[in-house]
mmCIF file as gemmi writes it, N, C-alpha and C atoms, coordinates in Angstrom:
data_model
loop_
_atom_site.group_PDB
_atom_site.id
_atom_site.type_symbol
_atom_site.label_atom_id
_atom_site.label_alt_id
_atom_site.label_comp_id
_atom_site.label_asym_id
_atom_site.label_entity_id
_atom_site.label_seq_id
_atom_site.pdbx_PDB_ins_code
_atom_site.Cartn_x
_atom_site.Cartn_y
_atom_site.Cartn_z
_atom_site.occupancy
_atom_site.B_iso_or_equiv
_atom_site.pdbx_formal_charge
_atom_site.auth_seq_id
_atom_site.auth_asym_id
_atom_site.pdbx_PDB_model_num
ATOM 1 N N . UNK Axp A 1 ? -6.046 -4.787 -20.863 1 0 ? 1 A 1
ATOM 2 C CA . UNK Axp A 1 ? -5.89 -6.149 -20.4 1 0 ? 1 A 1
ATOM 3 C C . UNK Axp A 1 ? -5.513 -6.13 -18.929 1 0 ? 1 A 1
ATOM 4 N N . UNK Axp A 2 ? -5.972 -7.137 -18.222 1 0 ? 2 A 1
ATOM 5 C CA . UNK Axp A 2 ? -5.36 -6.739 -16.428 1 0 ? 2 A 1
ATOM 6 C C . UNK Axp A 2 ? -4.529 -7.824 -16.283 1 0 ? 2 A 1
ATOM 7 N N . UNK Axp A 3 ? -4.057 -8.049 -15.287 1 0 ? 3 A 1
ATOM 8 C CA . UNK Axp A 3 ? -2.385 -8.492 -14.66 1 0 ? 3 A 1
ATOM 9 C C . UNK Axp A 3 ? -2.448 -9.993 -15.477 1 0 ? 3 A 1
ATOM 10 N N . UNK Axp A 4 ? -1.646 -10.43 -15.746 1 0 ? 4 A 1
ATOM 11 C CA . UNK Axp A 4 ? -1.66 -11.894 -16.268 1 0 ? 4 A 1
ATOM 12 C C . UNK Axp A 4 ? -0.374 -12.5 -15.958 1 0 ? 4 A 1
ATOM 13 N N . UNK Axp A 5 ? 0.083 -13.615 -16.883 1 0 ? 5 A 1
ATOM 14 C CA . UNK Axp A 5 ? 0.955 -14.161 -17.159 1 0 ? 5 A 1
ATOM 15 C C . UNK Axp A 5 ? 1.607 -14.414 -18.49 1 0 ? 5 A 1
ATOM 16 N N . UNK Axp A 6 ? 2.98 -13.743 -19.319 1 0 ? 6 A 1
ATOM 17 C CA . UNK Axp A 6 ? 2.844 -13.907 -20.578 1 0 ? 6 A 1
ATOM 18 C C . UNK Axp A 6 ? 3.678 -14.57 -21.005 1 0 ? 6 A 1
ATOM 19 N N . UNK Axp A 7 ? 3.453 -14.912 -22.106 1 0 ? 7 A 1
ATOM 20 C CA . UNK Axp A 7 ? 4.798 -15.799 -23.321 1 0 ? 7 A 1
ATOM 21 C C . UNK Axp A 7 ? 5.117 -14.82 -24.322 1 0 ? 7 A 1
ATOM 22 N N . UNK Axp A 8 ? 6.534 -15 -25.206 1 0 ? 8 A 1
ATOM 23 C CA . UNK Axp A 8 ? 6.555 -14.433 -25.853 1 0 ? 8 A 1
ATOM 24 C C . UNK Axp A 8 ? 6.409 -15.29 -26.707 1 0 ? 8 A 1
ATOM 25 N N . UNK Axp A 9 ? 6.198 -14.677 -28.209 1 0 ? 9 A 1
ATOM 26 C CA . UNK Axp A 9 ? 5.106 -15.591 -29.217 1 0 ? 9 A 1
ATOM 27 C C . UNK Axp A 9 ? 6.153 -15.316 -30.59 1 0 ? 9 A 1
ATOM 28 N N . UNK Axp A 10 ? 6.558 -13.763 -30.707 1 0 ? 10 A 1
ATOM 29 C CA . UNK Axp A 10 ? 7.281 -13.574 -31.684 1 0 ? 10 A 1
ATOM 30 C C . UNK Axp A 10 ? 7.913 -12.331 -31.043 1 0 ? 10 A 1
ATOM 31 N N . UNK Axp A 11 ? 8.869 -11.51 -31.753 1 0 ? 11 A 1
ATOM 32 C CA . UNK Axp A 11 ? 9.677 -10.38 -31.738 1 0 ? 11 A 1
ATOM 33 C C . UNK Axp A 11 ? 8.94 -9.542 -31.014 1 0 ? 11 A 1
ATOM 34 N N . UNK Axp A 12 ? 7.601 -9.281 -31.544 1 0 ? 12 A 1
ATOM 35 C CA . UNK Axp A 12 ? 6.461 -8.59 -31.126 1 0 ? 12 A 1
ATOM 36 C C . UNK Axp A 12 ? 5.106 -8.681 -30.484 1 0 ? 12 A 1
ATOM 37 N N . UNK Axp A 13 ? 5.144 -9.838 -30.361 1 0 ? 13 A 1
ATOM 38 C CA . UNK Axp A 13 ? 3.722 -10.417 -29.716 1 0 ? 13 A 1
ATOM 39 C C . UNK Axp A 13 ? 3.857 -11.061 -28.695 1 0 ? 13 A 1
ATOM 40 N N . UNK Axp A 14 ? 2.922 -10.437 -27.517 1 0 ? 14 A 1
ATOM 41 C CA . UNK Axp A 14 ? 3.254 -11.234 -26.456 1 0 ? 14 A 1
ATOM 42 C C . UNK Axp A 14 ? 1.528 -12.061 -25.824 1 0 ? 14 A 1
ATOM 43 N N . UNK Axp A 15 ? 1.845 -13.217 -25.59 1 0 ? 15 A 1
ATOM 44 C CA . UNK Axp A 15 ? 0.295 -13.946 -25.461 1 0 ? 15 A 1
ATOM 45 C C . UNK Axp A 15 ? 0.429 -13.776 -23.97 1 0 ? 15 A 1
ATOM 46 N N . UNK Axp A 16 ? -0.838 -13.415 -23.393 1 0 ? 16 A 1
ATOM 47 C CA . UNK Axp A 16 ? -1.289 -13.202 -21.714 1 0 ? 16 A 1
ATOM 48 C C . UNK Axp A 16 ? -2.277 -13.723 -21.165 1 0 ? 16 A 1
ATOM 49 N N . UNK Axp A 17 ? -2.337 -14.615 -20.397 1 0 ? 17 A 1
ATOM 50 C CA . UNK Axp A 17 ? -3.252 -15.306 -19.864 1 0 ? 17 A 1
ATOM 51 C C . UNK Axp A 17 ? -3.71 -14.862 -18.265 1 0 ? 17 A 1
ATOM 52 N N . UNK Axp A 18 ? -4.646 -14.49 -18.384 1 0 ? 18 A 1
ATOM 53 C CA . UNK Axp A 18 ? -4.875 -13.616 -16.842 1 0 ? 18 A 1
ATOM 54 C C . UNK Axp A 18 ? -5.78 -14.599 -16.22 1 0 ? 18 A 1
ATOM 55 N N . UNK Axp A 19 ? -5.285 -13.914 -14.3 1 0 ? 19 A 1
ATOM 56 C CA . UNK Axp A 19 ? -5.839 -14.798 -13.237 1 0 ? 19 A 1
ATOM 57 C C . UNK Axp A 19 ? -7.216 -15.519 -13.782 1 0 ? 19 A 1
ATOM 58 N N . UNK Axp A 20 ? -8.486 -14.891 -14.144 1 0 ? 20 A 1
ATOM 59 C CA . UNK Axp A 20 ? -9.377 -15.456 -14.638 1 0 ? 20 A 1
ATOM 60 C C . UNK Axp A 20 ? -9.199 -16.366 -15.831 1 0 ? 20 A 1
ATOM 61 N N . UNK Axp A 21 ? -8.323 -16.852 -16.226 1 0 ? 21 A 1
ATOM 62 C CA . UNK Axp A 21 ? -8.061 -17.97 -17.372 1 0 ? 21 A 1
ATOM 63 C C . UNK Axp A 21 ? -8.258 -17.242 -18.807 1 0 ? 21 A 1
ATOM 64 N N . UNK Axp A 22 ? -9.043 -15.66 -18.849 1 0 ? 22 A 1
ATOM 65 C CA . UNK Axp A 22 ? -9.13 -14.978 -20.263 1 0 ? 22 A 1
ATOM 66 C C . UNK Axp A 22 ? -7.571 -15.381 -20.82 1 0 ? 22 A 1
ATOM 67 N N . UNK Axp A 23 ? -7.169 -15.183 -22.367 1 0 ? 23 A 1
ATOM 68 C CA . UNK Axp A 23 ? -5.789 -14.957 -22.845 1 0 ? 23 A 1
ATOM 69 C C . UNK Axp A 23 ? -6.29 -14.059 -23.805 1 0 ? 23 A 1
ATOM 70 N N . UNK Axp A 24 ? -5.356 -13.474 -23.856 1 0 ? 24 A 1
ATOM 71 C CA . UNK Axp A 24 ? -5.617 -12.062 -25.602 1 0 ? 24 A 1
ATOM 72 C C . UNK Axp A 24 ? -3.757 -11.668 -25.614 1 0 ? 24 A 1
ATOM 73 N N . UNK Axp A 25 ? -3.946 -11.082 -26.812 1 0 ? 25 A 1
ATOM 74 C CA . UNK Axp A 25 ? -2.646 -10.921 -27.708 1 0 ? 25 A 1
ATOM 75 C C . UNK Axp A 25 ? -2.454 -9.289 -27.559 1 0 ? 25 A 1
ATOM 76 N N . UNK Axp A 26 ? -1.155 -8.841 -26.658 1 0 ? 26 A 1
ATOM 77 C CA . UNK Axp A 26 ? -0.203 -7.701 -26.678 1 0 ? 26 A 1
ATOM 78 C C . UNK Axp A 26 ? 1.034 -7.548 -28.15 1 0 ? 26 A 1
ATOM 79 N N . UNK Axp A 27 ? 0.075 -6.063 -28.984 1 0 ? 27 A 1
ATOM 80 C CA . UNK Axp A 27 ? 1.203 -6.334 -30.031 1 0 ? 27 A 1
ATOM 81 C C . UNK Axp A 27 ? 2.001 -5.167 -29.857 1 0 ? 27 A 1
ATOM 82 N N . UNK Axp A 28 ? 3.762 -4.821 -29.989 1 0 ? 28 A 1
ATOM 83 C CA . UNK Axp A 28 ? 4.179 -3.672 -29.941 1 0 ? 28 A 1
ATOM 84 C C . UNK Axp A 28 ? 5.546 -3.533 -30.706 1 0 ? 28 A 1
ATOM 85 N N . UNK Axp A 29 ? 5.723 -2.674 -31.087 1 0 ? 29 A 1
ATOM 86 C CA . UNK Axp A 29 ? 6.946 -2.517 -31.476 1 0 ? 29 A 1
ATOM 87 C C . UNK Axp A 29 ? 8.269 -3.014 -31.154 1 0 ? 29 A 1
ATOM 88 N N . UNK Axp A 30 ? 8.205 -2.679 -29.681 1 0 ? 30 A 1
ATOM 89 C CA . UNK Axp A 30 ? 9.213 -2.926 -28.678 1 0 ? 30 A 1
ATOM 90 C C . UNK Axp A 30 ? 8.784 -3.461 -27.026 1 0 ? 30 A 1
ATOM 91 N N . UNK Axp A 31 ? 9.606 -4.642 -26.852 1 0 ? 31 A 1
ATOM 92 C CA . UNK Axp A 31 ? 9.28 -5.25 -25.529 1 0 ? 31 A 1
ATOM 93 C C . UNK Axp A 31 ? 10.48 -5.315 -24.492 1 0 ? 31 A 1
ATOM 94 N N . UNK Axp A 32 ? 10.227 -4.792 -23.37 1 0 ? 32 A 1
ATOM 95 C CA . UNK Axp A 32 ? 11.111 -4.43 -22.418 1 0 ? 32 A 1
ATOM 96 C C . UNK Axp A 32 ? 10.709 -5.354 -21.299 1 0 ? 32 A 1
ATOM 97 N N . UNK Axp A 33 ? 11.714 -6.238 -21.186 1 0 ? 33 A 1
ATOM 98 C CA . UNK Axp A 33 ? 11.199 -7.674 -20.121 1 0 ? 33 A 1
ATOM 99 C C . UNK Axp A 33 ? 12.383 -6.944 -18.759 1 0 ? 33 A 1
ATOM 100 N N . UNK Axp A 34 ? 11.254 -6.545 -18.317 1 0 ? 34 A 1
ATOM 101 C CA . UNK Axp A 34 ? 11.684 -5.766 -16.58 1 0 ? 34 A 1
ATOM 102 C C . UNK Axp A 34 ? 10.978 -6.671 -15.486 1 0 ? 34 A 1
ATOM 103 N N . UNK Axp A 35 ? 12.12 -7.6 -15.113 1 0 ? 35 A 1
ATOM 104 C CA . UNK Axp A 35 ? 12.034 -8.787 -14.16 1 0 ? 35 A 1
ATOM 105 C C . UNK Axp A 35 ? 11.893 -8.378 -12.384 1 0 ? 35 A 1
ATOM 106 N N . UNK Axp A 36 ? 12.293 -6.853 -11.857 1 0 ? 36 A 1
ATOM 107 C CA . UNK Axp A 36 ? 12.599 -6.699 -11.35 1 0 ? 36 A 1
ATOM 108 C C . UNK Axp A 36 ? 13.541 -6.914 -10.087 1 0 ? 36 A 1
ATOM 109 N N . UNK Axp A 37 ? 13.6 -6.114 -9.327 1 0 ? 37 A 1
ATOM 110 C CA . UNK Axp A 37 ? 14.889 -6.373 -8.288 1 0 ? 37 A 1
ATOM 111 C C . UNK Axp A 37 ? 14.919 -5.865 -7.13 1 0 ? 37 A 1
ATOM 112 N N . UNK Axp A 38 ? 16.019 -6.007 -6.115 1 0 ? 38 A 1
ATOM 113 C CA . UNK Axp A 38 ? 15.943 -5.649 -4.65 1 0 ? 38 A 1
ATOM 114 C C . UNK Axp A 38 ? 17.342 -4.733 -4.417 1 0 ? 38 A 1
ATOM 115 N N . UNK Axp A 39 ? 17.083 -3.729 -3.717 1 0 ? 39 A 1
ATOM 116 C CA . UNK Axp A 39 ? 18.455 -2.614 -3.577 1 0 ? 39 A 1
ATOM 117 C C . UNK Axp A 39 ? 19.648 -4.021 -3.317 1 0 ? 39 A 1
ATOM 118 N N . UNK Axp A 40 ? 20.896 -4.145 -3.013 1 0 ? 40 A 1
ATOM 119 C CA . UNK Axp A 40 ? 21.665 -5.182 -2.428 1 0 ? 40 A 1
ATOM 120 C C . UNK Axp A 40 ? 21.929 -4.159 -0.828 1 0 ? 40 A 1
ATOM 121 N N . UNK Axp A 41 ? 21.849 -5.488 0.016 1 0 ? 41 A 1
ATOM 122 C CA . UNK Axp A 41 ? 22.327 -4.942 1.381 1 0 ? 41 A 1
ATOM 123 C C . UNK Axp A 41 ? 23.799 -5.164 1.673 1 0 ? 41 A 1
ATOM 124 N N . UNK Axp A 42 ? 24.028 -3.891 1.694 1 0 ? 42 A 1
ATOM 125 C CA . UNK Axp A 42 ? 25.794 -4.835 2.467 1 0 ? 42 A 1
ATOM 126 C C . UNK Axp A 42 ? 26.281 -4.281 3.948 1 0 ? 42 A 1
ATOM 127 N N . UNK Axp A 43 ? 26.181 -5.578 4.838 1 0 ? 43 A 1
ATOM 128 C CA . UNK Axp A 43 ? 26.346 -6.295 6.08 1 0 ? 43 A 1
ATOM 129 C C . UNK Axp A 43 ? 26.745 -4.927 6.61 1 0 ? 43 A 1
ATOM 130 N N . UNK Axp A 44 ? 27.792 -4.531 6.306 1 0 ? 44 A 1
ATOM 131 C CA . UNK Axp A 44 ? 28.624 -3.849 7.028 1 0 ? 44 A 1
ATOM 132 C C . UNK Axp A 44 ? 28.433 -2.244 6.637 1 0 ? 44 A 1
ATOM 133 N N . UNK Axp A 45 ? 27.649 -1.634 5.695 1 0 ? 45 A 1
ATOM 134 C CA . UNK Axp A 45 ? 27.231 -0.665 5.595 1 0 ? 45 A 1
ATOM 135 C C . UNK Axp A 45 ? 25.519 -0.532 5.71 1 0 ? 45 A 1
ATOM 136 N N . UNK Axp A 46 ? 24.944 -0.532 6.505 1 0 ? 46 A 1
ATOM 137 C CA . UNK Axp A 46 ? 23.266 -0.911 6.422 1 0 ? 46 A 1
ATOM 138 C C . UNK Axp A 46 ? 22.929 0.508 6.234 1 0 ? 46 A 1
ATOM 139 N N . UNK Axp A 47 ? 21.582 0.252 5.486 1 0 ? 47 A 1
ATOM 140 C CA . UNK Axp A 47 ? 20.975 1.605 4.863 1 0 ? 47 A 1
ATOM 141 C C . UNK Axp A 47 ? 20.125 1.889 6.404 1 0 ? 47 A 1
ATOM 142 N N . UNK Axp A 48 ? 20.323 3.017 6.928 1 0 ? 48 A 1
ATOM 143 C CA . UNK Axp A 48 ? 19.07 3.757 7.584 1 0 ? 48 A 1
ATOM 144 C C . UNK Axp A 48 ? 18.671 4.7 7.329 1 0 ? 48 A 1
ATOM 145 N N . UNK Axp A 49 ? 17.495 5.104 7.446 1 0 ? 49 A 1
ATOM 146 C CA . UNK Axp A 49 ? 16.508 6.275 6.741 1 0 ? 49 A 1
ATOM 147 C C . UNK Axp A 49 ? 17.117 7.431 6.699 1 0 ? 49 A 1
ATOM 148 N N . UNK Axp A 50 ? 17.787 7.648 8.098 1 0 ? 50 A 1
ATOM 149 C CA . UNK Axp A 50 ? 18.409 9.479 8.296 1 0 ? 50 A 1
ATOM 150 C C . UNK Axp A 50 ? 19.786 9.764 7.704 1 0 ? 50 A 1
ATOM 151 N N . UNK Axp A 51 ? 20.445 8.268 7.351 1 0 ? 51 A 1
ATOM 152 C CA . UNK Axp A 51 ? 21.684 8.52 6.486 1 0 ? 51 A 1
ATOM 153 C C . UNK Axp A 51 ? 22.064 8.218 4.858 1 0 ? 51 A 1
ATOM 154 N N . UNK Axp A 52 ? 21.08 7.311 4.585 1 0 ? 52 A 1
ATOM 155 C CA . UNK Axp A 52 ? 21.419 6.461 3.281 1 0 ? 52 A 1
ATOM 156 C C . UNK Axp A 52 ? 19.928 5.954 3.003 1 0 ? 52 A 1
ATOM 157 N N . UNK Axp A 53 ? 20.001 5.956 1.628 1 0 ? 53 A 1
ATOM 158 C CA . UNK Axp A 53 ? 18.682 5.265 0.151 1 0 ? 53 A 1
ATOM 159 C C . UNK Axp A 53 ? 18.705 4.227 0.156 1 0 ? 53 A 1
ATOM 160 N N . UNK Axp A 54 ? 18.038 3.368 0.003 1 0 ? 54 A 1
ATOM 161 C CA . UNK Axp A 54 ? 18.267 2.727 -1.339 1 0 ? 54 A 1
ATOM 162 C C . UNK Axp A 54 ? 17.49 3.279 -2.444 1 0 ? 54 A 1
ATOM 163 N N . UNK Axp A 55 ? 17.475 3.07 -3.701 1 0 ? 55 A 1
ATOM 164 C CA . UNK Axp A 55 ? 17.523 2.928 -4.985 1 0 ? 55 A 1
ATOM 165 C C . UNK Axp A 55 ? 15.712 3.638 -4.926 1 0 ? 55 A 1
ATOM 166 N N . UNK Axp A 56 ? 15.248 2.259 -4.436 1 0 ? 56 A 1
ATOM 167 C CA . UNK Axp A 56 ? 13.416 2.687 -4.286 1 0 ? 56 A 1
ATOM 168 C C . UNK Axp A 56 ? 12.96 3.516 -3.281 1 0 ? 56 A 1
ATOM 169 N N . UNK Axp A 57 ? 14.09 3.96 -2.134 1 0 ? 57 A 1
ATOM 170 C CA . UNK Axp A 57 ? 13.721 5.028 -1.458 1 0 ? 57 A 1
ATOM 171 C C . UNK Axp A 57 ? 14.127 6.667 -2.209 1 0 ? 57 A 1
ATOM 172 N N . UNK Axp A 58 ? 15.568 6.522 -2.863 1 0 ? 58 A 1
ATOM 173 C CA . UNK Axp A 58 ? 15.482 7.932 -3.475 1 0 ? 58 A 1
ATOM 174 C C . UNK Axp A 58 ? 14.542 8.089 -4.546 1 0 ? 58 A 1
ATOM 175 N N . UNK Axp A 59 ? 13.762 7.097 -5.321 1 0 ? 59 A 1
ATOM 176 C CA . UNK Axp A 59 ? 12.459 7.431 -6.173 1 0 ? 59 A 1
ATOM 177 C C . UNK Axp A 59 ? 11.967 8.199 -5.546 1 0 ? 59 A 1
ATOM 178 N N . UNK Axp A 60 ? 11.702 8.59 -4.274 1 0 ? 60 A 1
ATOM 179 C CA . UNK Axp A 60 ? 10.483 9.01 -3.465 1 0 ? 60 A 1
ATOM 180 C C . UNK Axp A 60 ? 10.704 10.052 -3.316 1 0 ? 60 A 1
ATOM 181 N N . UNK Axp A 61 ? 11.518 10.788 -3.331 1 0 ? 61 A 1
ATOM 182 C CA . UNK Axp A 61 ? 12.304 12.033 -2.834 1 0 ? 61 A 1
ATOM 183 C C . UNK Axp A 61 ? 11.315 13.477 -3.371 1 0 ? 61 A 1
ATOM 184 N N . UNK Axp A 62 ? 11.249 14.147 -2.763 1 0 ? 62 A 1
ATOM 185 C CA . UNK Axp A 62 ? 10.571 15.218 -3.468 1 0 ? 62 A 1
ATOM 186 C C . UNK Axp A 62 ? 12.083 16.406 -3.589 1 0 ? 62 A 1
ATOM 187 N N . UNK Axp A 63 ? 12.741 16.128 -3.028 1 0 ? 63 A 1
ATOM 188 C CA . UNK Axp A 63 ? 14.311 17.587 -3.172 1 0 ? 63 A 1
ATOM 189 C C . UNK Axp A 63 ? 15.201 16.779 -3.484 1 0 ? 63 A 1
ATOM 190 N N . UNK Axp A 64 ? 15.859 17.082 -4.34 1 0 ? 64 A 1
ATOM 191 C CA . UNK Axp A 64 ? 17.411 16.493 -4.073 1 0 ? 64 A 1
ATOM 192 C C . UNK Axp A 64 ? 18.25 17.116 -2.736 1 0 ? 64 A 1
ATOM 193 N N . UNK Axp A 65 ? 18.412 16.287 -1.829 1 0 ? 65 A 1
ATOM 194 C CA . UNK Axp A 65 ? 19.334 16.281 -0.934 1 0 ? 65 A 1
ATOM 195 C C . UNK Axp A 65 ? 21.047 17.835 -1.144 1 0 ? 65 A 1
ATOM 196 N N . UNK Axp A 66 ? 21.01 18.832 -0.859 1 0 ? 66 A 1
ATOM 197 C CA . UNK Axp A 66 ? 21.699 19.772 -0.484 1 0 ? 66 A 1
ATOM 198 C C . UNK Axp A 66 ? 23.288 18.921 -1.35 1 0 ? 66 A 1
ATOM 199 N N . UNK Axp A 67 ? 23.802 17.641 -0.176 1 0 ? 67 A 1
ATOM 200 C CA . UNK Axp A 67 ? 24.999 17.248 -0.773 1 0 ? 67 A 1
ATOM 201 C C . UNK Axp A 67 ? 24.202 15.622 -1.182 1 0 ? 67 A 1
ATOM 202 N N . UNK Axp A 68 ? 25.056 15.134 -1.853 1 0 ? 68 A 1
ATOM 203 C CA . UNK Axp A 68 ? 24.796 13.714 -2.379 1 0 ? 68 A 1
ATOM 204 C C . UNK Axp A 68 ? 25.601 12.791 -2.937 1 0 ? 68 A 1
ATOM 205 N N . UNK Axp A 69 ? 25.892 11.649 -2.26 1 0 ? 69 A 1
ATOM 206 C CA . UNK Axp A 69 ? 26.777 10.327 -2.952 1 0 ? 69 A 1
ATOM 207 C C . UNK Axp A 69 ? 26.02 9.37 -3.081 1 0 ? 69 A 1
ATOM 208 N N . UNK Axp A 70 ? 26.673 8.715 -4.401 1 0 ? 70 A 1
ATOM 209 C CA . UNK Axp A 70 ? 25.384 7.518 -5.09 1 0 ? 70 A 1
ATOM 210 C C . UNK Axp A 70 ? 26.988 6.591 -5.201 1 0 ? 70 A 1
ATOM 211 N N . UNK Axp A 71 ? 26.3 5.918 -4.161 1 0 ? 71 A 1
ATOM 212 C CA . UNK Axp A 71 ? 27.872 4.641 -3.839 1 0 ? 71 A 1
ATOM 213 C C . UNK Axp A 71 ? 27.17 3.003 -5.07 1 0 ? 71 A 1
ATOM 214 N N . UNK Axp A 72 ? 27.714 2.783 -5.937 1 0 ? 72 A 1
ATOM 215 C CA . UNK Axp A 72 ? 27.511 1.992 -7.43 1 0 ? 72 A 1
ATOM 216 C C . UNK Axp A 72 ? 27.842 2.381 -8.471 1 0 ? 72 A 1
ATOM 217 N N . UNK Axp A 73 ? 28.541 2.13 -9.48 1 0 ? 73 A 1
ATOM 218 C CA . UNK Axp A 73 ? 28.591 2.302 -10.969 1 0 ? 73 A 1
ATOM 219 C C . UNK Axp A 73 ? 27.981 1.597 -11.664 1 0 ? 73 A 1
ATOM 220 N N . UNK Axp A 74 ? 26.934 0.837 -11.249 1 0 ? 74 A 1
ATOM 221 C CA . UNK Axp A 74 ? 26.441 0 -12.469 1 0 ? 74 A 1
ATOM 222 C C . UNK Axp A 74 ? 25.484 0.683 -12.906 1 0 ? 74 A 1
ATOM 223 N N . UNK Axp A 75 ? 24.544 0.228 -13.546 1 0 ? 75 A 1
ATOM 224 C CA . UNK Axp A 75 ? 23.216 1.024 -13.923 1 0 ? 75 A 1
ATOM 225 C C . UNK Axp A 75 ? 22.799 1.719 -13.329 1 0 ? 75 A 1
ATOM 226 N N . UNK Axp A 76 ? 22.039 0.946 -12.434 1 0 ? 76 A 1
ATOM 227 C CA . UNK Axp A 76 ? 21.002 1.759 -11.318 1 0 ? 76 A 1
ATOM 228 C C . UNK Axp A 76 ? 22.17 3.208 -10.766 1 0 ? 76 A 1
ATOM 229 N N . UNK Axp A 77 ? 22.895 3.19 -10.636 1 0 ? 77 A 1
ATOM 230 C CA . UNK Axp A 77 ? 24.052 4.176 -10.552 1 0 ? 77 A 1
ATOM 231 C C . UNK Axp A 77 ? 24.284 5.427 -11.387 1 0 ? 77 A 1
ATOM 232 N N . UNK Axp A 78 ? 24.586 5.007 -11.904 1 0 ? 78 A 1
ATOM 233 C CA . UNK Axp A 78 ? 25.019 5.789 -13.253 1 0 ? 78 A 1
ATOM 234 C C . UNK Axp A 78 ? 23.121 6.155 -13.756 1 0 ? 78 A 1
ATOM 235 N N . UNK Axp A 79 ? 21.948 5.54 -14.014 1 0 ? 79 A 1
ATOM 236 C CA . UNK Axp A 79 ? 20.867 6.158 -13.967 1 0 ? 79 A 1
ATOM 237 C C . UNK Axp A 79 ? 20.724 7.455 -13.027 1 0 ? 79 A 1
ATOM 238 N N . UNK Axp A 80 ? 20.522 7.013 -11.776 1 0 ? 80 A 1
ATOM 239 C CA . UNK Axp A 80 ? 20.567 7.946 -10.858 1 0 ? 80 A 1
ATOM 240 C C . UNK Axp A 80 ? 21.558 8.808 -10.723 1 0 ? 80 A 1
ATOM 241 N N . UNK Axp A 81 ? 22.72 9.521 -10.951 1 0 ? 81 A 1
ATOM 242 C CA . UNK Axp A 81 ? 23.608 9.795 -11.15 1 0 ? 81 A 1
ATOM 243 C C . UNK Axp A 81 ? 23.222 10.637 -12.735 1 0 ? 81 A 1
ATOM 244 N N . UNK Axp A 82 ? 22.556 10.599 -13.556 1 0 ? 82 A 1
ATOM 245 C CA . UNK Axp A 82 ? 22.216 11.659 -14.769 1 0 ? 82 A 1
ATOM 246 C C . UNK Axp A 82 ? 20.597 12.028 -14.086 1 0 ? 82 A 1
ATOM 247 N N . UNK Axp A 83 ? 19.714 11.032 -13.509 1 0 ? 83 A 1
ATOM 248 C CA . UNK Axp A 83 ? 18.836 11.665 -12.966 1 0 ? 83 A 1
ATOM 249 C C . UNK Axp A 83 ? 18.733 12.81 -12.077 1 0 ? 83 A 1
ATOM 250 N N . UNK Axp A 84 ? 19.558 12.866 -10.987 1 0 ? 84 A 1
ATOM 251 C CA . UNK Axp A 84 ? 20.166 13.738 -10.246 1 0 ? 84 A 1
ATOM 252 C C . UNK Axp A 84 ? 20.177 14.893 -10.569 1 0 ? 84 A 1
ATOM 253 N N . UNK Axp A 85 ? 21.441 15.123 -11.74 1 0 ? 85 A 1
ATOM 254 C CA . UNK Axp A 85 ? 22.561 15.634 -12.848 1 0 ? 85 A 1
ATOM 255 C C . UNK Axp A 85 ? 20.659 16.669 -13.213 1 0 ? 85 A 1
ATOM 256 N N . UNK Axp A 86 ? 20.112 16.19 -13.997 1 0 ? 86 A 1
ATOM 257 C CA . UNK Axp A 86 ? 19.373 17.193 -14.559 1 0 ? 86 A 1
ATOM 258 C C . UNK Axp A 86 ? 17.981 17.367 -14.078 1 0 ? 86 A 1
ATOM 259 N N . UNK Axp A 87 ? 17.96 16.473 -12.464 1 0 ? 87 A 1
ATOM 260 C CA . UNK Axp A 87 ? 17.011 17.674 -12.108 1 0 ? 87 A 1
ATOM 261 C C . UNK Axp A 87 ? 17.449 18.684 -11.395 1 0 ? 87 A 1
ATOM 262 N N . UNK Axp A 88 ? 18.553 18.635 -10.806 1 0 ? 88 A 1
ATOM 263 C CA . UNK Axp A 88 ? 19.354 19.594 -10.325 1 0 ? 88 A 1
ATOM 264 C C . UNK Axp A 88 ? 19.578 20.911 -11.427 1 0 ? 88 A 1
ATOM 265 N N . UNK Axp A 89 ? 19.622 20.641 -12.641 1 0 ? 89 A 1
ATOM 266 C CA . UNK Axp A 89 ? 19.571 21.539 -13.781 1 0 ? 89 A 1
ATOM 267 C C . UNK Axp A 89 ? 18.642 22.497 -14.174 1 0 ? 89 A 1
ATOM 268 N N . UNK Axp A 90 ? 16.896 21.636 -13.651 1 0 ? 90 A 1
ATOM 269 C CA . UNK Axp A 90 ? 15.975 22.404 -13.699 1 0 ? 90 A 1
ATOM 270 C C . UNK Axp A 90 ? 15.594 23.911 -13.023 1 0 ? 90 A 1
């Protein structure tokens, strides 16, 4: 199916109506509604490339960085923070 717009219909079914006006029925077990998001900037600490990530810049990384601080405890934190953890393990 290509990019659309969906409803959810039941637990498991999600109805999609794409740019061309087609609709057809997504059935699955499990549905993960990922709204997405933006790193947060804060004023007084600004991210620049040669010192600090954000979130969608350490995706990109091909090494983990020698030393490393992941300044957040929330998710995205604590994700990155076991991501880290075991590729560093490999």
């Amino acid at each position: 199916m290509k990019e659309g717009r969906g409803v959810l219909t039941s637990a498991g079914e999600i109805e999609v109506r794409t740019k061309d006006g087609n609709t057809g029925k997504v059935e699955a077990d499990a549905i993960i509604i990922a709204t997405g998001s933006r790193p947060a900037q804060i004023p007084r600490f600004p991210l620049t490339a040669r010192t600090s990530l954000s979130s969608t810049e350490a995706l990109e990384l091909n090494e983990i960085p020698k030393s490393l601080l992941i300044v957040g405890a929330g998710v995205i934190g604590c994700e990155f923070a076991c991501l880290y953890r075991n590729w560093a393990l490999m």
